[in-house]
N, C-alpha and C positions, 0 to 999 in steps of 0.2 A: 821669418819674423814671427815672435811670440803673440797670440792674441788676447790671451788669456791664460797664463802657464804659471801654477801655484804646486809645486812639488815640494819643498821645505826638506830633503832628504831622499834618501836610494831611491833609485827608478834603475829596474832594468832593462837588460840591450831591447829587447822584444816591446818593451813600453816606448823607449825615446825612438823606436824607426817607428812606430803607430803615432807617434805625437809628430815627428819628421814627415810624414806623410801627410798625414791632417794639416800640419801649417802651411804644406807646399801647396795643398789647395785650397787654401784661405777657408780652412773649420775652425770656429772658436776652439779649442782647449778649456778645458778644468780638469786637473787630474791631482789630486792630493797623495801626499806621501802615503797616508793609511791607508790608502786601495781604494778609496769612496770617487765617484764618480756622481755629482749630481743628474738628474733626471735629464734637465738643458743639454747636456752632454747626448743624449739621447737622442730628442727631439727638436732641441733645438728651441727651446722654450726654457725661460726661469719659472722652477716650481719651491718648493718647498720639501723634497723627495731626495734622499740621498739615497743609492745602490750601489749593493757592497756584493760580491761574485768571491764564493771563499770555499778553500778547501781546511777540511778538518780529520785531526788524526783519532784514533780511537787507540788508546795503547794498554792494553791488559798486559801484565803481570803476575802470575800467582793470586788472580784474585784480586788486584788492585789495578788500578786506572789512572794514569799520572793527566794531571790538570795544570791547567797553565793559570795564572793570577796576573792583571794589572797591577801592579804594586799601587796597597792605596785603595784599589777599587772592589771588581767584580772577577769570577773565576770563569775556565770555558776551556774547550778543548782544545790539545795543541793544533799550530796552524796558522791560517792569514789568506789574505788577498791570491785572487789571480789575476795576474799581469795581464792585460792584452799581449794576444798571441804564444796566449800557454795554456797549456794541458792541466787539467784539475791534477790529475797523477804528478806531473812535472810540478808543478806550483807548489805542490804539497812536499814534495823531496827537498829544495830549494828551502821553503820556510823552517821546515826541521833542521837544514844545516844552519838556517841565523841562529835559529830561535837556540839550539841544543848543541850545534856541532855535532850532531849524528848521522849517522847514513844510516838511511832507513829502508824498511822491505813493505812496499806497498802493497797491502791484500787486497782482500774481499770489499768490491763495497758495499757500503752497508744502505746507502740510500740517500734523500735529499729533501731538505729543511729548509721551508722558507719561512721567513719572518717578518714581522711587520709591526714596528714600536713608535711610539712619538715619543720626543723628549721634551724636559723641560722648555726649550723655545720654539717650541711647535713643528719643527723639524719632523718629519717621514722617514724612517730610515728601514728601508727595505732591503734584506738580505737571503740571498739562494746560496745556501751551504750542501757542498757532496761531502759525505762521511765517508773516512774508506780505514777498512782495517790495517792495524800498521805495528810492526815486530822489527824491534836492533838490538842487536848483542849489546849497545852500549846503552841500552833504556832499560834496566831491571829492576826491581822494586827495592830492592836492598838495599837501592843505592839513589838520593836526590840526586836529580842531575843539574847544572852549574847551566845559569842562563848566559847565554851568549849576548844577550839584549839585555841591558840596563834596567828597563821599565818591565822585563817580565820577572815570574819566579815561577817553579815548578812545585810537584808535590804529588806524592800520592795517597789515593784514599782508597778506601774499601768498596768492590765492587757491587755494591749493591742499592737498591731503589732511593731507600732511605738514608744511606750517608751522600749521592747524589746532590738530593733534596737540602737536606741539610748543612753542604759546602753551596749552595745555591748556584751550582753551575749555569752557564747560560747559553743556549735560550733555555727557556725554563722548559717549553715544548720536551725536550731532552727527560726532565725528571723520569717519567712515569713512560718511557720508549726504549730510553737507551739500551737498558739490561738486557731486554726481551731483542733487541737486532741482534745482539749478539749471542746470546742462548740459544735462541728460536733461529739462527741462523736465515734471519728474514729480510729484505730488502726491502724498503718503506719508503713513503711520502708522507714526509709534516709539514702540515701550513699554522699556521697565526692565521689563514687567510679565510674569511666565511664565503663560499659559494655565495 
């Protein structure tokens, strides 16, 4: 029996035996299709907190960096959600085949990004992002790649600070980081968060 069970589309196998398990011993559920997890989920308490657990691609090309768009909205790098009972590497191979239909060569990683935004309804939306370098024979800059997901669209821009800045990728933390993890060949911690 469902306690609380709001999925609205895809969950995979590794999410529905964690949410199978959870119900058989009588734990609320909230699990949304976009990967958010409210805080209560947690604790066990309603908060105002939503956590987002997300792997993200870093895809160079010749000098350019393909970005993912919300159609509509805001830009960010390719990627999504990690499921309960998955591997940032694993989550992140998986999301590139929805997201692009590609099969992709997991690198380097590059480090880990947390955030922390309120939105317009007062909402906490807290997200810890692993970056990891990532190369496919079927992602080259020559060439837009064709979304496999309705709601995204792809693109590439020029590797550097300022066209970043100015496609306003997100999080913004990114603008004035990204270049340098991967030049600098450096492994990094960003927060939003003030000590």
């Amino acid at each position: 029996m469902w306690l609380d069970y709001d999925v609205g589309g895809y969950i995979g196998a590794s999410t529905r035996r964690e949410i199978e398990y959870a119900s058989a011993k009588g734990k609320v559920i909230r699990y949304y299709s976009n990967g958010e997890f409210p805080l209560d989920y947690f604790q066990g308490e309603s908060t105002n907190i939503k956590f987002r657990h997300i792997a993200r691609a870093v895809i160079v090309h010749n000098n350019k960096i393909l970005i993912a768009r919300l159609k509509g909205a805001h830009s960010f790098l390719p990627g999504g959600s990690i499921e309960l009972g998955e591997g940032a590497q694993q989550a992140l191979k998986r999301e590139l085949v929805e997201e692009l239909g590609a099969d992709c060569i997991i690198g380097r990683f590059l480090g880990v990004v947390e955030t922390k935004r309120t939105d317009e309804k007062g909402i906490i939306h807290h997200e810890v992002t692993h970056l990891f370098e990532v190369s496919s024979d079927q992602l080259q800059s020559h060439r837009i790649p064709i979304s496999e997901e309705g709601h995204l669209e792809f693109y590439w821009i020029e590797f550097y600070t300022e066209s970043i800045q100015e496609h306003r990728v997100l999080p913004q933390i990114l603008h004035e980081n990204l270049v340098r993890m991967i030049v600098e060949k450096e492994c990094v911690w960003l927060t939003t968060f003030t000590p």
